[in-house]
C-alpha positions in Angstrom: 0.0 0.0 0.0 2.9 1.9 -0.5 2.4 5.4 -2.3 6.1 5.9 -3.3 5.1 5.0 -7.2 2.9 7.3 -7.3 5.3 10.1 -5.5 8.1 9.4 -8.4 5.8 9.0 -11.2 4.7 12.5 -10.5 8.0 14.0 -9.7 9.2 12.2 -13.2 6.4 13.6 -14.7 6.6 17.3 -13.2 10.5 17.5 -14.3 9.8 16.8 -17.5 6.3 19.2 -17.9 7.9 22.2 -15.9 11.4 21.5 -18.1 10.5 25.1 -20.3 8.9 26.7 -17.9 11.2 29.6 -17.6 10.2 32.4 -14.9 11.2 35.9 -15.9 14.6 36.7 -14.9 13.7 41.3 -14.8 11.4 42.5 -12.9 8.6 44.8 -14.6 11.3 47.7 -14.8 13.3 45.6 -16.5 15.8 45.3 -14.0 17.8 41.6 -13.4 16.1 39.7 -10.4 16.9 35.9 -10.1 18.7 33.5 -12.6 15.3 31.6 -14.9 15.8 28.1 -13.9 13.2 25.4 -14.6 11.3 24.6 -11.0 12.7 22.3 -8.6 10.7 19.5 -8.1 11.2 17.8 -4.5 9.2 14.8 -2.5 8.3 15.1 1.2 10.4 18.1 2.3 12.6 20.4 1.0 16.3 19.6 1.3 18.4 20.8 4.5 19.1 24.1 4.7 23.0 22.9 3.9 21.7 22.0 0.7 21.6 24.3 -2.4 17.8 24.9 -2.2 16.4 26.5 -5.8 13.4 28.6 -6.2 11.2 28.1 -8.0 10.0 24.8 -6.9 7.4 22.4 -6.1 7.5 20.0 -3.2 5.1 16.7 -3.2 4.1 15.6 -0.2 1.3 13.0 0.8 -1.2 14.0 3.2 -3.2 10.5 3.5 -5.2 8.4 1.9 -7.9 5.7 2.2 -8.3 1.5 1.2 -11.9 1.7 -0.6 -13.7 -1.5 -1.2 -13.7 -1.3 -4.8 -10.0 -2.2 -5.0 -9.1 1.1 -5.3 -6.3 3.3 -3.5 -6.5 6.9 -2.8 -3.9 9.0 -1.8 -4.3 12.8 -0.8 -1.2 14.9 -2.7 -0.5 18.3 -1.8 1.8 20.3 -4.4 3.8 23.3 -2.8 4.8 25.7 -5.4 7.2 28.9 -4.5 8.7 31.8 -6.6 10.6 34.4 -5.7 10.5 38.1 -7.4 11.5 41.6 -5.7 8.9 43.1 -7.4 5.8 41.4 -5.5 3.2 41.6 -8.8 5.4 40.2 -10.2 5.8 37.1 -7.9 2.1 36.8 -7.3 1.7 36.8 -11.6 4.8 33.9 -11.3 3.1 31.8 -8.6 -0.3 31.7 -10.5 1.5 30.7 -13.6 3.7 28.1 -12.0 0.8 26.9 -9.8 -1.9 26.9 -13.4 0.6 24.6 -15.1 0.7 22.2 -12.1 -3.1 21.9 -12.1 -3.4 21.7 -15.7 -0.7 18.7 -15.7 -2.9 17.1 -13.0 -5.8 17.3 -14.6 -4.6 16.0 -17.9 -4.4 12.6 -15.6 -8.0 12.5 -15.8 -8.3 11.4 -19.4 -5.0 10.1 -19.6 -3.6 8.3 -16.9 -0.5 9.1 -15.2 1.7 5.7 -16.4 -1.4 4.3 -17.1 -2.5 3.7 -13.4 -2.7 6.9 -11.8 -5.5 9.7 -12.2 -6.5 12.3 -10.2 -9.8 11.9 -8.7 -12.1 14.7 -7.0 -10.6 16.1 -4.0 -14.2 16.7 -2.6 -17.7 16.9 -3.9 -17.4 17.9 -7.6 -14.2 20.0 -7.4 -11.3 18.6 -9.1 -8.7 19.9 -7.0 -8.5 22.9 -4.0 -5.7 25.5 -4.2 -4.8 28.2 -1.7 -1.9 30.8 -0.2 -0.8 31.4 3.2 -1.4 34.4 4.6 1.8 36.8 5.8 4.3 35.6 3.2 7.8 36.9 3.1 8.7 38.9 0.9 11.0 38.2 -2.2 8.8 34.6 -1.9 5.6 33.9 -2.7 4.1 30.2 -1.7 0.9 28.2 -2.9 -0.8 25.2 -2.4 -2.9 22.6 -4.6 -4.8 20.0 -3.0 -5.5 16.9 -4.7 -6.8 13.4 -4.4 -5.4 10.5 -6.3 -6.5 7.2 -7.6 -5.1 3.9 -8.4 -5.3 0.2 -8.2 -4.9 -1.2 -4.7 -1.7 -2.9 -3.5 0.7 -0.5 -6.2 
């Protein structure tokens, strides 16, 4: 019942998605901010704070899951996506880009399933997925959220 498949698939998968997405590297006055890297794509936690950590990036992380009778596995997947800017419009315009190519990826699994095995399911009700930001960020970051809820056979 292990979820670590599904956590790799959709690292894999994110690396290879998020591979041209370039952030601007000049702020709206067209001044240098950060180096345009592709996002980091981590599982679990971010690395120590030893560790070269990059911005922009997207952490995985499980948040739970449930056995249902039909077989299936669910697993609740939260993806944590950060930019940084000086400019704060302008890190609020990168998150909502970074963070509407992550939700569009996942919700391509739908018709097309991750590996063949893994789609995302609704996260409650009839919504697809839930996505938020913290409150209080510090500023040159910005940080967002999207909640979703996988399926996939049992015992993968």
């Amino acid at each position: 019942m292990t979820i670590f498949p599904l956590m790799y698939a959709l690292k894999k998968a994110l690396v290879s998605e998020l591979s041209d997405f370039l952030l601007p590297d000049t702020d709206r006055s067209g001044a240098v901010s950060y180096p345009s890297l592709p996002p980091a794509v981590y599982i679990g936690s971010l690395p120590s704070k030893t560790d070269e950590n990059q911005v922009p990036f997207v952490l995985v992380q499980d948040l739970g899951g449930s056995l249902l009778a039909n077989n299936v596995q669910t697993t609740k997947v939260a993806f944590r996506c950060a930019v940084q800017a000086e400019n704060i419009e302008d890190a609020c315009e990168d998150l909502h880009n970074l963070m509407s190519r992550v939700a569009g990826f996942c919700t391509g699994t739908q018709t097309a399933p991750l590996e063949g095995r893994y789609r995302l399911g609704f996260w409650e009700g009839d919504r697809v997925l839930d996505w938020g930001r913290p409150d209080g960020q510090a500023q040159p970051f910005q940080e967002g959220v999207i909640l979703t809820r996988w399926e996939m056979p049992a015992g993968i």
